[in-house]
PAPA-139007 format. One record per atom (N, C-alpha, C): atom name; residue in three letters; x, y, z. Coordinates in steps of 0.001 Angstrom, whole numbers, plus 524288, in hexadecimal, padded with zeros to 5 digits. Layout:
N
(pt 'CA', 'ALA', (X, Y, Z))
...
END
This chain:
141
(pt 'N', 'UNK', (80347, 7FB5F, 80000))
(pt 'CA', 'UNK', (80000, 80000, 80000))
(pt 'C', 'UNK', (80372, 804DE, 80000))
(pt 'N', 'UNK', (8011B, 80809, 7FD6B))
(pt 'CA', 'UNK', (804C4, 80D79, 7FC4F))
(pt 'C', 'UNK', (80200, 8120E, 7FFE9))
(pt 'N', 'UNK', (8067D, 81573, 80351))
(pt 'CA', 'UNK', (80314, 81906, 806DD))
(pt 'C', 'UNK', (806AE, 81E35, 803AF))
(pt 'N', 'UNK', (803C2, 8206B, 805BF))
(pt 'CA', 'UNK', (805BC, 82626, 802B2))
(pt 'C', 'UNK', (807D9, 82991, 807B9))
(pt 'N', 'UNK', (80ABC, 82BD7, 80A5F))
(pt 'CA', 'UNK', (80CC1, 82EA3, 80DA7))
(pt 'C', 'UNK', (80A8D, 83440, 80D0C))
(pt 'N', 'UNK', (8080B, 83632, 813CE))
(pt 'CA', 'UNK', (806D5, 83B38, 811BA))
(pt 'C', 'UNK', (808DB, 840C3, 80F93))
(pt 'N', 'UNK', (81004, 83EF0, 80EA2))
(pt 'CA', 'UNK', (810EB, 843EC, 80B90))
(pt 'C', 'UNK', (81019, 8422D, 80663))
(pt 'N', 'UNK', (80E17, 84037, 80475))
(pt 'CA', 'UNK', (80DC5, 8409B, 7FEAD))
(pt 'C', 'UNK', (8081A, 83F36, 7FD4C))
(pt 'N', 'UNK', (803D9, 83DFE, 802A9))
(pt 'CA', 'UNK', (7FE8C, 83F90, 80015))
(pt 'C', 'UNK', (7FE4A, 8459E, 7FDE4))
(pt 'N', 'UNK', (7FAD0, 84588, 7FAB7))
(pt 'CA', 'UNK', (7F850, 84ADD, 7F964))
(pt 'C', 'UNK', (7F2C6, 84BDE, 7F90B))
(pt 'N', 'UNK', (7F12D, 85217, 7F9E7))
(pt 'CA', 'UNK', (7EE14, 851A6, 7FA8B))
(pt 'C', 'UNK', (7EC34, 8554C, 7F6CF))
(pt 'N', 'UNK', (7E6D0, 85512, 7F437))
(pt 'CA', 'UNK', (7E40A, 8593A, 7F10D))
(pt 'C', 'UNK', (7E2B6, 85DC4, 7F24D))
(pt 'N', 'UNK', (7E2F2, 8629F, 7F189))
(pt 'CA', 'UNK', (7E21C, 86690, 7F29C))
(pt 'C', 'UNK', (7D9DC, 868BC, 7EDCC))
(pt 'N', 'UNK', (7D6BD, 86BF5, 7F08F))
(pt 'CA', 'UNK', (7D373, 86DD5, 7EC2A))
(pt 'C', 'UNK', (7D4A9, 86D5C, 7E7DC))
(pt 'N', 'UNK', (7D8F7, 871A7, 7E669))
(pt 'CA', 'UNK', (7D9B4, 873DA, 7E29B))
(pt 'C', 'UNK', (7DC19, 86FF6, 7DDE0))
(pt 'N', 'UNK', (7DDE8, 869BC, 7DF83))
(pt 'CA', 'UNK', (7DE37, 86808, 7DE63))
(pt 'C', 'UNK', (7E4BD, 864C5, 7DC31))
(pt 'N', 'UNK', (7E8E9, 868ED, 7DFBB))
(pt 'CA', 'UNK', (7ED21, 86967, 7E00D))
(pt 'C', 'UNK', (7EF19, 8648F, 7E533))
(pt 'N', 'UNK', (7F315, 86116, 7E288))
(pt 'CA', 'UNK', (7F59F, 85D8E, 7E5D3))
(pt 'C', 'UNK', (7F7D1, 85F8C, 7E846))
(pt 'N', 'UNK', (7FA95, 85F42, 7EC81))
(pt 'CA', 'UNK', (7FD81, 8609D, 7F05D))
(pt 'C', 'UNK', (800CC, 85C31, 7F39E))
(pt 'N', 'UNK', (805BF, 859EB, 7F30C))
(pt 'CA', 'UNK', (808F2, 8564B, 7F723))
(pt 'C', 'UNK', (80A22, 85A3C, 7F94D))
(pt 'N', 'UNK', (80C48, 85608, 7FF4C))
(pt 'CA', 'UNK', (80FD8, 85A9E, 80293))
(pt 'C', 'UNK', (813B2, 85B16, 8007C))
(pt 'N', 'UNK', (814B9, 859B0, 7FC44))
(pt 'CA', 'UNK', (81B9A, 85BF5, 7FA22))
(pt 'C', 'UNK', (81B93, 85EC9, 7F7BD))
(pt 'N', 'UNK', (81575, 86056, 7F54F))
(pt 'CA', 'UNK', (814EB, 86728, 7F370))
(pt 'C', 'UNK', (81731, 86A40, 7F605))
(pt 'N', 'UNK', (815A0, 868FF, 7FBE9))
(pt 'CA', 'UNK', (81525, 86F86, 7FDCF))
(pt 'C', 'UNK', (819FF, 87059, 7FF07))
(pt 'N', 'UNK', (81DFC, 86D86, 7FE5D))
(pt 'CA', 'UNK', (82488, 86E41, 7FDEB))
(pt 'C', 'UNK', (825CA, 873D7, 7F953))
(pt 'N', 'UNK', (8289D, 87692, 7FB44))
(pt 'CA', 'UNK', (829EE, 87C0D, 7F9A6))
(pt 'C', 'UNK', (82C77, 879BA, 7F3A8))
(pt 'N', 'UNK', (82D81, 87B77, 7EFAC))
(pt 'CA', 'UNK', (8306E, 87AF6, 7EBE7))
(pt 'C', 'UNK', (832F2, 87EF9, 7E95B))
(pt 'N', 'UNK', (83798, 8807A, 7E9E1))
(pt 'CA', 'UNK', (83BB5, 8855C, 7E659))
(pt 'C', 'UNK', (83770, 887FE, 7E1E3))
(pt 'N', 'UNK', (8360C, 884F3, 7DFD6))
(pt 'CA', 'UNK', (83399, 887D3, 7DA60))
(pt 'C', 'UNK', (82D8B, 889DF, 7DD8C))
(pt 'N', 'UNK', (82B49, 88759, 7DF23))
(pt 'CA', 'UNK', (825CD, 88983, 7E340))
(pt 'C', 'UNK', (827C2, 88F98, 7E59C))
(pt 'N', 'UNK', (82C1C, 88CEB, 7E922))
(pt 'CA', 'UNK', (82CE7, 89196, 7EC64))
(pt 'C', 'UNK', (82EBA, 89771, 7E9B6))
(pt 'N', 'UNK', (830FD, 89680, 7E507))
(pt 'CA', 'UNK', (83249, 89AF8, 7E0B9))
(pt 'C', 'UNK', (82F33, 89E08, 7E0FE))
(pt 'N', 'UNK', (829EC, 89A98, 7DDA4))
(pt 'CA', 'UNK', (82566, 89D63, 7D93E))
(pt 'C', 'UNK', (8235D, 89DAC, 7DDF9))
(pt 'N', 'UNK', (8225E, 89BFA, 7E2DB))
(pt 'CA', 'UNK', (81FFC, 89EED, 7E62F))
(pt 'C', 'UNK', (8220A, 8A33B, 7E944))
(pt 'N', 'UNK', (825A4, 8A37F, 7E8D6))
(pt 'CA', 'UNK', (829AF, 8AA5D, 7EA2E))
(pt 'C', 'UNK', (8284F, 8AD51, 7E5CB))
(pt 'N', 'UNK', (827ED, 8AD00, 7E064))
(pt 'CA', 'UNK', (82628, 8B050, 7DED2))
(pt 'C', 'UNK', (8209C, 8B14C, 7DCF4))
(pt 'N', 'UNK', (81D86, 8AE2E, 7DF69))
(pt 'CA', 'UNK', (81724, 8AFA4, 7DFBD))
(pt 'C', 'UNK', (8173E, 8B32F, 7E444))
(pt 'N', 'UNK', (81A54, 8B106, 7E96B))
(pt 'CA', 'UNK', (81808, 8B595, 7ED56))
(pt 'C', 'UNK', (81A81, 8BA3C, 7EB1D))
(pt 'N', 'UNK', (820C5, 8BAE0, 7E924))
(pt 'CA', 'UNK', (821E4, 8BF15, 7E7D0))
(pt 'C', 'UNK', (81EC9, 8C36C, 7E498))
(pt 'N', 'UNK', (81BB0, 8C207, 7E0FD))
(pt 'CA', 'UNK', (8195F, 8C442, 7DE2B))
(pt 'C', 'UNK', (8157E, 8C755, 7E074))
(pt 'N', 'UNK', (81308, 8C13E, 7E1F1))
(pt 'CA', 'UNK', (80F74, 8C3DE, 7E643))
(pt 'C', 'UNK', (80D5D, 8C688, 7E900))
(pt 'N', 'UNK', (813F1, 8C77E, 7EBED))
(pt 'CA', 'UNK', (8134B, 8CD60, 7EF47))
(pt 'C', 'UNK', (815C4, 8D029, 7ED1D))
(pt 'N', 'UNK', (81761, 8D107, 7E7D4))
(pt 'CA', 'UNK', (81765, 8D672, 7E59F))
(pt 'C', 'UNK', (8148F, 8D751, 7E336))
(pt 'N', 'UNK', (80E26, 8D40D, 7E2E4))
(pt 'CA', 'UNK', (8090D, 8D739, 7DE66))
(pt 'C', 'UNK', (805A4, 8DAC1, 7E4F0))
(pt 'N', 'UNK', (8084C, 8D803, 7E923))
(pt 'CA', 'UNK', (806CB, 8D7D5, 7EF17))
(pt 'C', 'UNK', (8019E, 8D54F, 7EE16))
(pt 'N', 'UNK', (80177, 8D1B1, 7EBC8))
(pt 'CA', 'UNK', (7FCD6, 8CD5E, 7EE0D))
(pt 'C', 'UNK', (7FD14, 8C986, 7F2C9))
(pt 'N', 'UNK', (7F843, 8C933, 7F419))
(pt 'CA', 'UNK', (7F8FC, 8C645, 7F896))
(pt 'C', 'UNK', (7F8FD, 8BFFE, 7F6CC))
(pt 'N', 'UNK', (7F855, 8BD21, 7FA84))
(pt 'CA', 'UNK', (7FB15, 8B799, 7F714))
(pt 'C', 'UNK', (7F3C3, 8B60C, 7F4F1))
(pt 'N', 'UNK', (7F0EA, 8B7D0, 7F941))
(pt 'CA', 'UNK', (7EC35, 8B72B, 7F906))
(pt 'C', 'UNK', (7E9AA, 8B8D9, 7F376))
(pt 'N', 'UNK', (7ECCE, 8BD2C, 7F238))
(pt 'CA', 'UNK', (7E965, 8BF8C, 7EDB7))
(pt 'C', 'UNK', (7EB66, 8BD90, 7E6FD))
(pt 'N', 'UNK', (7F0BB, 8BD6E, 7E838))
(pt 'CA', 'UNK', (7F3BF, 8B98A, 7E3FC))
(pt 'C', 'UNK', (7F135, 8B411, 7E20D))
(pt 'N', 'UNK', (7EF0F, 8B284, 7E8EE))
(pt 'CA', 'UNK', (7ECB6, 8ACCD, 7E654))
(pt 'C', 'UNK', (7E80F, 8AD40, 7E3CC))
(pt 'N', 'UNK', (7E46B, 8AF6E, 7E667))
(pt 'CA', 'UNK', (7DF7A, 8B296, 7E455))
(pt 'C', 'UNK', (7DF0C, 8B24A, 7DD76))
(pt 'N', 'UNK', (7E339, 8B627, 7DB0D))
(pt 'CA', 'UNK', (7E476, 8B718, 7D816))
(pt 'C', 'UNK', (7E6F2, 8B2D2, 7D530))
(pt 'N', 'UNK', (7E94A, 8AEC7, 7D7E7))
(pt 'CA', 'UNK', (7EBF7, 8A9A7, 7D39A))
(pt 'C', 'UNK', (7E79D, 8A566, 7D398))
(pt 'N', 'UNK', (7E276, 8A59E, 7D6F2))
(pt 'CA', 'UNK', (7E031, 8A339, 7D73C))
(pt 'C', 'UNK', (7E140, 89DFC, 7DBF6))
(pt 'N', 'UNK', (7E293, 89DE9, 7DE19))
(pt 'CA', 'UNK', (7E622, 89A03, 7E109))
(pt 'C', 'UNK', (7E494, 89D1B, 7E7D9))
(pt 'N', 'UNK', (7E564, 898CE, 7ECA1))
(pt 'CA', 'UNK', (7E4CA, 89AED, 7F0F5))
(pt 'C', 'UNK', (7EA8A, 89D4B, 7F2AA))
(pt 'N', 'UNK', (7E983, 8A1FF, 7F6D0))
(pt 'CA', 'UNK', (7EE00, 8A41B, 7F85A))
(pt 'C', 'UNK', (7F1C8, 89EAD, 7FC06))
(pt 'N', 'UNK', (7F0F1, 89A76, 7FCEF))
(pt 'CA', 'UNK', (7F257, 89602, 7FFAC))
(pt 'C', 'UNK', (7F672, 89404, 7FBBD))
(pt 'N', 'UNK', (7F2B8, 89474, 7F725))
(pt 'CA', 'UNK', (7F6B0, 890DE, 7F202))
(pt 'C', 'UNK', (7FB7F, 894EF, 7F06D))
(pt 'N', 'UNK', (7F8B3, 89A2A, 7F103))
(pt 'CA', 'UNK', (7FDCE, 89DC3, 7F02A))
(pt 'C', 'UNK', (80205, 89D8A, 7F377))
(pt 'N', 'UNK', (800C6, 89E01, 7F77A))
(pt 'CA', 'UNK', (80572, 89CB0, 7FBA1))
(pt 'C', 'UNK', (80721, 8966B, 7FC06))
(pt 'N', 'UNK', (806CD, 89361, 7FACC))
(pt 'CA', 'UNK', (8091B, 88EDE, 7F9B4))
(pt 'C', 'UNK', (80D32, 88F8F, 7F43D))
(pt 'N', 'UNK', (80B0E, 89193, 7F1D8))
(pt 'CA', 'UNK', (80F30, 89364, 7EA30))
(pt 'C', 'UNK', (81266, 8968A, 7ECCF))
(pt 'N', 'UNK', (81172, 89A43, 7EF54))
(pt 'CA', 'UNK', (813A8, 89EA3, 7F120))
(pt 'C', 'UNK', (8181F, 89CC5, 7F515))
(pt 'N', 'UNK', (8175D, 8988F, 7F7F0))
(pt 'CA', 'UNK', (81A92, 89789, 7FB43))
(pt 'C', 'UNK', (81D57, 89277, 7F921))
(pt 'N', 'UNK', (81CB0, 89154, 7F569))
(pt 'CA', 'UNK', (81ED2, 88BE0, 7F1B8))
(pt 'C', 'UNK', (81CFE, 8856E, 7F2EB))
(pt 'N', 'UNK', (81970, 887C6, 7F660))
(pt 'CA', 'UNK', (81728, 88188, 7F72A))
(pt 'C', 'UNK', (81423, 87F2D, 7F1CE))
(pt 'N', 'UNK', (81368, 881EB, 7EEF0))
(pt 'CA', 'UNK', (81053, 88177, 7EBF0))
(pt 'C', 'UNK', (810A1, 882FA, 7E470))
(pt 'N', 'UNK', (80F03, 87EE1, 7E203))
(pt 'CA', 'UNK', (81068, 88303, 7DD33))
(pt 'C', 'UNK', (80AA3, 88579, 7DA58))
(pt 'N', 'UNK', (80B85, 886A8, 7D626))
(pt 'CA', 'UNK', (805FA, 8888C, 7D3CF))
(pt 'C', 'UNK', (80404, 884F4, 7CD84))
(pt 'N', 'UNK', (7FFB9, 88647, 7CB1C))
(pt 'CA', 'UNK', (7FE24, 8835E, 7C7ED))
(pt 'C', 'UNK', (7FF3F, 8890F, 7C3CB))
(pt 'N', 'UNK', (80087, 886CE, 7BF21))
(pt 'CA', 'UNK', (80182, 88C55, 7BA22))
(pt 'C', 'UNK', (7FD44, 88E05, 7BA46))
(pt 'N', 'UNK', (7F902, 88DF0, 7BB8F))
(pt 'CA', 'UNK', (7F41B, 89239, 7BC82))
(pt 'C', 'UNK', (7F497, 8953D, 7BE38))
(pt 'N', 'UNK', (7F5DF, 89309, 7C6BB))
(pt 'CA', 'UNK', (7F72F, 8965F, 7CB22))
(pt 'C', 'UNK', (7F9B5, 89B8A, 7C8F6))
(pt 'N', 'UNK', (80081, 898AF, 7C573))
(pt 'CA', 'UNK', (8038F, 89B8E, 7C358))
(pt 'C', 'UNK', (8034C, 8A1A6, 7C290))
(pt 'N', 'UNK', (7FFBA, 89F41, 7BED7))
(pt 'CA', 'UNK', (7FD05, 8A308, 7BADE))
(pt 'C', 'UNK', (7F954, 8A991, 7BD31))
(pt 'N', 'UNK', (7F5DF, 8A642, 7C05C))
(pt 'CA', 'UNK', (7F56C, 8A975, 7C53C))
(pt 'C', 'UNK', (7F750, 8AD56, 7C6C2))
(pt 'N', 'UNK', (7FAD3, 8AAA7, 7CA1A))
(pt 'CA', 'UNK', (7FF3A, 8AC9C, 7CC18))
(pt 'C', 'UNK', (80209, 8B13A, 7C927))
(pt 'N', 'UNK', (80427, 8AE71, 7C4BE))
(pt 'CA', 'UNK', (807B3, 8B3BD, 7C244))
(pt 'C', 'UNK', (803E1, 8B792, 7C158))
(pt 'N', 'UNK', (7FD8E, 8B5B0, 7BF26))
(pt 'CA', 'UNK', (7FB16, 8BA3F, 7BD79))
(pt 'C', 'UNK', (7F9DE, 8BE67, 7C2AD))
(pt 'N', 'UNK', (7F8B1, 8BBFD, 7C528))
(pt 'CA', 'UNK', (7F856, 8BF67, 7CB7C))
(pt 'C', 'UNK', (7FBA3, 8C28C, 7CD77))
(pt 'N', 'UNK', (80293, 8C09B, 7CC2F))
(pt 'CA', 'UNK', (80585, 8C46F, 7CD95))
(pt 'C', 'UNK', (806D1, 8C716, 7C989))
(pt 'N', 'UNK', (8074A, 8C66E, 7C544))
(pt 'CA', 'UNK', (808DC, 8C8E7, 7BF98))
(pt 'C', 'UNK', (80CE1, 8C72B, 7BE27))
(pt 'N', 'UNK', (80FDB, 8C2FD, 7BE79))
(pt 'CA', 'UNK', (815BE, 8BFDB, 7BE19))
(pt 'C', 'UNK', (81571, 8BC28, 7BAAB))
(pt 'N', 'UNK', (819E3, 8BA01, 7B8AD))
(pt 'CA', 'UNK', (819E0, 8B54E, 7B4C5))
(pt 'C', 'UNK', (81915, 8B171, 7B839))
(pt 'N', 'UNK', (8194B, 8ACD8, 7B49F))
(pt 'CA', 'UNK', (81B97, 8A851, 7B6F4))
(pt 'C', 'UNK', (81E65, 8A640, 7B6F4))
(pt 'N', 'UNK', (822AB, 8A8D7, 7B430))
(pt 'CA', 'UNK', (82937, 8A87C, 7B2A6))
(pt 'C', 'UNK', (82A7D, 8A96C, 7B9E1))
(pt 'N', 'UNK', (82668, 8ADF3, 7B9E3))
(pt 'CA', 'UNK', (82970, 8B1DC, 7BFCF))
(pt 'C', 'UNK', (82728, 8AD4A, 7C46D))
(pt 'N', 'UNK', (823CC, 8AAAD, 7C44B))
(pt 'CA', 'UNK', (82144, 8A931, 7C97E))
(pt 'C', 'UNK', (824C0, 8A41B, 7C81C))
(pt 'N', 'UNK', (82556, 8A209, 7C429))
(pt 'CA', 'UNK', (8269E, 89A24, 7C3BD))
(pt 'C', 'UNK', (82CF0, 89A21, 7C4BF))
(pt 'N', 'UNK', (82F59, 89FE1, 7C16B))
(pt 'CA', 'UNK', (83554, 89E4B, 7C282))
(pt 'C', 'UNK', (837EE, 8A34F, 7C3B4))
(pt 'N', 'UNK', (835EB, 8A768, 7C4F3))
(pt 'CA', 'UNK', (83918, 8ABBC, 7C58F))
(pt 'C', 'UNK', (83A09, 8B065, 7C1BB))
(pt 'N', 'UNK', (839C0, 8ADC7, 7BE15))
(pt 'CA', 'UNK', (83D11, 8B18B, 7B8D0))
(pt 'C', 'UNK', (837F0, 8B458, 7B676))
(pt 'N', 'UNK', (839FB, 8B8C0, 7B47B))
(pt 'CA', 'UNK', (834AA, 8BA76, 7B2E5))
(pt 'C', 'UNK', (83530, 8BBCB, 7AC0F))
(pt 'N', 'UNK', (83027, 8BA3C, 7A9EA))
(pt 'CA', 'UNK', (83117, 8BA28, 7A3EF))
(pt 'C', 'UNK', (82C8D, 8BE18, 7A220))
(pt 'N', 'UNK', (82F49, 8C1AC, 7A45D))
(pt 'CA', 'UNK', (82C3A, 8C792, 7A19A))
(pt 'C', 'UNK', (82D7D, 8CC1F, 79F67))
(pt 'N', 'UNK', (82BF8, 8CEF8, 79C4C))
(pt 'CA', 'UNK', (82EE9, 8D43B, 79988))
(pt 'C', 'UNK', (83054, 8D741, 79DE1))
(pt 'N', 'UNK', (82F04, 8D5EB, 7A241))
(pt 'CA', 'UNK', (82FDE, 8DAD2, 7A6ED))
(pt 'C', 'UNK', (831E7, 8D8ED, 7AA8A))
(pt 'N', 'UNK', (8358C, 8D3B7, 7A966))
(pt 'CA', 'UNK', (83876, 8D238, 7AD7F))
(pt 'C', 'UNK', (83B7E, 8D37C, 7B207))
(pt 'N', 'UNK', (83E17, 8D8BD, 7B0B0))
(pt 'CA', 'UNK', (840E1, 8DC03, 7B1F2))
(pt 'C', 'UNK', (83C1F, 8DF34, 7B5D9))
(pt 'N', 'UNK', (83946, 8E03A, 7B6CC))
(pt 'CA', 'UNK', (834BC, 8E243, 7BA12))
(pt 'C', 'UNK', (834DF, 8DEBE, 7BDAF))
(pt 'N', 'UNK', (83196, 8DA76, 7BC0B))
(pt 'CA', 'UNK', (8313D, 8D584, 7BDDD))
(pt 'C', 'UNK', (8342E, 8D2B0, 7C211))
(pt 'N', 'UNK', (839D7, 8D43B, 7C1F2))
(pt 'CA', 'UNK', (83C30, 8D28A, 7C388))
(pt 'C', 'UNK', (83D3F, 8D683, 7C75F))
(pt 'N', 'UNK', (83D98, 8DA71, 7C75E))
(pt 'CA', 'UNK', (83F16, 8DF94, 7CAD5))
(pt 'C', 'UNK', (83C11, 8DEDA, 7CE5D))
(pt 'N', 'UNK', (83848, 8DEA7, 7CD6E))
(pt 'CA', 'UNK', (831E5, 8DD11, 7D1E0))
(pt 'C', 'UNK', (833E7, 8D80F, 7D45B))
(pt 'N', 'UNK', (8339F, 8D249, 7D2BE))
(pt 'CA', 'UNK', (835C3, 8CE31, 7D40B))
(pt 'C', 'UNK', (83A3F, 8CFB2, 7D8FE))
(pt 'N', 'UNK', (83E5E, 8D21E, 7D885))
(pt 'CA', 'UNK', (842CB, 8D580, 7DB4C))
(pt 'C', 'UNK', (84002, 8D8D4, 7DFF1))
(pt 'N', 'UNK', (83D1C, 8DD5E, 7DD99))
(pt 'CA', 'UNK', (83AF0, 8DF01, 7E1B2))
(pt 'C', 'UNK', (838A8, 8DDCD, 7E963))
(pt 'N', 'UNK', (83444, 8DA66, 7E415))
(pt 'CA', 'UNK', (830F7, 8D73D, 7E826))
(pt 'C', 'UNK', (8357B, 8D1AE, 7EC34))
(pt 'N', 'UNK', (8392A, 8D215, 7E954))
(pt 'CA', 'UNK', (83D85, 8CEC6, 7EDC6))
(pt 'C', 'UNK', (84247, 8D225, 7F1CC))
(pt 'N', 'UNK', (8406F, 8D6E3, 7F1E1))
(pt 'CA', 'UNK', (84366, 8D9C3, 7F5F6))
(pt 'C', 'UNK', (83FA1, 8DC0B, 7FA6E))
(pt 'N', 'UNK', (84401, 8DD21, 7FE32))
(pt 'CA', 'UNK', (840F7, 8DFBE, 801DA))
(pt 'C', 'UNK', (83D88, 8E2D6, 8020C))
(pt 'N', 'UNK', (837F2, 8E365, 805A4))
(pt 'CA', 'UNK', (832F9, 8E572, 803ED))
(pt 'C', 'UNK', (83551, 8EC84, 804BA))
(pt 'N', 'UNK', (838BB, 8EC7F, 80916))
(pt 'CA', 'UNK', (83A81, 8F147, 80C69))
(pt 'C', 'UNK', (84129, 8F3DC, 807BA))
(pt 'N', 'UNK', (84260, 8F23E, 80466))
(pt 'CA', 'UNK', (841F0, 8F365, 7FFCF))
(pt 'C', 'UNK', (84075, 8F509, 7FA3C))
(pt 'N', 'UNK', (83BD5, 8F35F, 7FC07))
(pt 'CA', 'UNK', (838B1, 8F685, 7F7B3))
(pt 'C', 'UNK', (836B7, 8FDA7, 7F627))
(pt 'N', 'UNK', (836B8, 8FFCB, 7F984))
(pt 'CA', 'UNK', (8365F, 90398, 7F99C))
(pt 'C', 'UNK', (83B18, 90814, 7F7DB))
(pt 'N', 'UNK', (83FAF, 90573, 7F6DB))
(pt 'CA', 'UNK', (844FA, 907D9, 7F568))
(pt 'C', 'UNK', (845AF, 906C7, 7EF7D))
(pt 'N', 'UNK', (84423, 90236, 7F03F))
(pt 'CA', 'UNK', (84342, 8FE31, 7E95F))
(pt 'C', 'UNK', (84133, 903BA, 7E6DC))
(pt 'N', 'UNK', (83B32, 9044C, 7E877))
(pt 'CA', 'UNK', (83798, 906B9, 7E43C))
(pt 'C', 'UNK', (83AEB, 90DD8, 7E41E))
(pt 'N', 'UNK', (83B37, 90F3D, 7E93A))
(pt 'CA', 'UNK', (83F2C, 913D7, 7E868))
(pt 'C', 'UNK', (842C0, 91460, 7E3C8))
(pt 'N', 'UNK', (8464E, 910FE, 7E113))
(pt 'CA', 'UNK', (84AC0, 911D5, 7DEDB))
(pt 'C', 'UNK', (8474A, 90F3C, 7DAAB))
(pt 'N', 'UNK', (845FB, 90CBF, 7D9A4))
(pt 'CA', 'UNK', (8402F, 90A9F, 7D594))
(pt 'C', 'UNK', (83E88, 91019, 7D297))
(pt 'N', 'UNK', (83B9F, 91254, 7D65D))
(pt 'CA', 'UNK', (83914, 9178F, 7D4EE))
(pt 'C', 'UNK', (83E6B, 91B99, 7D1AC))
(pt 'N', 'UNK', (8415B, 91CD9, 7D3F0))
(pt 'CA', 'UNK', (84578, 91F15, 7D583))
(pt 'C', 'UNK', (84857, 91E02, 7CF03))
(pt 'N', 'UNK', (848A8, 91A1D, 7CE3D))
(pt 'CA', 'UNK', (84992, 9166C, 7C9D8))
(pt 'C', 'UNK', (845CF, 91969, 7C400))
(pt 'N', 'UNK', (84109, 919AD, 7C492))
(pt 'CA', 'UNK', (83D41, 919AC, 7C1EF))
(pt 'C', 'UNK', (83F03, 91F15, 7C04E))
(pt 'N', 'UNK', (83F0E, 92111, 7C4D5))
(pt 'CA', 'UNK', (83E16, 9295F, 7C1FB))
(pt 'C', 'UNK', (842D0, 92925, 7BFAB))
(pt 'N', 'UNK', (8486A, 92684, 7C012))
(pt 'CA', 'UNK', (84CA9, 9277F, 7BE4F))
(pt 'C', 'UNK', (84BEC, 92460, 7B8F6))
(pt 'N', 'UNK', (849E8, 91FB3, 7B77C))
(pt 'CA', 'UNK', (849E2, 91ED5, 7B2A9))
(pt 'C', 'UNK', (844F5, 9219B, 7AF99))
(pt 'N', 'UNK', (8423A, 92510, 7B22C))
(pt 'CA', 'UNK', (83E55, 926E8, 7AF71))
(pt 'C', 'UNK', (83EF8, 92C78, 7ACCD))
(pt 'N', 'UNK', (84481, 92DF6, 7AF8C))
(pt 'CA', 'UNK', (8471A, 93237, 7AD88))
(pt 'C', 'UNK', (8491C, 93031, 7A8DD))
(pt 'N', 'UNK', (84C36, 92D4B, 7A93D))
(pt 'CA', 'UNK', (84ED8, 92B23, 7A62F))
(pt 'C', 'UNK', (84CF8, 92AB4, 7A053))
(pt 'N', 'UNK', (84748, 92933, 7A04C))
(pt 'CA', 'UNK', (8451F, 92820, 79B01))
(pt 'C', 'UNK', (84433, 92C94, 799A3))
(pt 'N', 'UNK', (841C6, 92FE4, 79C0D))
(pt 'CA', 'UNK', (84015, 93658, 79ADA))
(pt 'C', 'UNK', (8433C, 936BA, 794FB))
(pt 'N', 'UNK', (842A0, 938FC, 79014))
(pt 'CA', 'UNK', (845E5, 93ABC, 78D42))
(pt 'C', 'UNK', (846E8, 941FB, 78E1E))
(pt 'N', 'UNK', (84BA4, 9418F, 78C76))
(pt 'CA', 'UNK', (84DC8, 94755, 78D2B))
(pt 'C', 'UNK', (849CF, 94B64, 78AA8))
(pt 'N', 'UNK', (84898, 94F7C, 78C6D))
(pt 'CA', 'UNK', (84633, 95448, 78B10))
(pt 'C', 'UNK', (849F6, 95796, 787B9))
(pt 'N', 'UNK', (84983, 95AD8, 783BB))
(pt 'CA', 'UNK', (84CC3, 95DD0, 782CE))
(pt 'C', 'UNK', (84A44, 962CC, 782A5))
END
């Protein structure tokens, strides 16, 4: 007779998603794309609640992706990027494959420094702006 041990029963969830306990083991690539879902995240300043709302999905399932227990279905994905405004170049591997990469990426940078930094950032930002805005001016004669 064959017994099955209870780490490797599983059990059904509603929604219709399997689940072993060796899911809920963290994985490098989970834990990534879920650093940069929350990242995004909190720079559209959504709450996790309202992100899920918006991906269709419970804020429970978000914080499981979010925290890498978990991965997503290319729907969720889809969601997702549309909710924050990001590829899926940017959420699956990092890199971003857009004409405005260079933006993209400045923001990406941003949102990974100190919050009590920010306020010096946008100073020399600004600061930045009027000096290249001279710049284009063409000469008067």
């Amino acid at each position: 007779m064959f017994f099955l041990s209870p780490t490797i029963i599983r059990k059904e969830f509603p929604s219709g998603i399997r689940e072993s306990k060796s899911m809920k083991e963290k994985r490098p690539f989970n834990l990534q794309m879920g650093e940069r879902i929350a990242r995004a995240r909190t720079f559209r300043e959504l709450s996790r609640e309202r992100l899920a709302e918006q991906a269709g999905i419970t804020d429970r399932f978000l914080y499981d992706i979010e925290s890498g227990r978990k991965s997503c279905t290319a729907e969720v994905l889809f969601h997702l990027c549309k909710a924050l405004d990001v590829s899926a170049d940017y959420l699956l591997s990092g890199e971003i494959a857009d004409e405005k990469t260079d933006l993209v990426e400045l923001v990406v940078l941003l949102t990974q420094l100190p919050e009590e930094s920010l306020p010096y950032l946008l100073e020399i930002v600004k600061s930045f702006g009027k000096f290249a805005a001279k710049k284009a001016q063409p000469f008067e004669f």
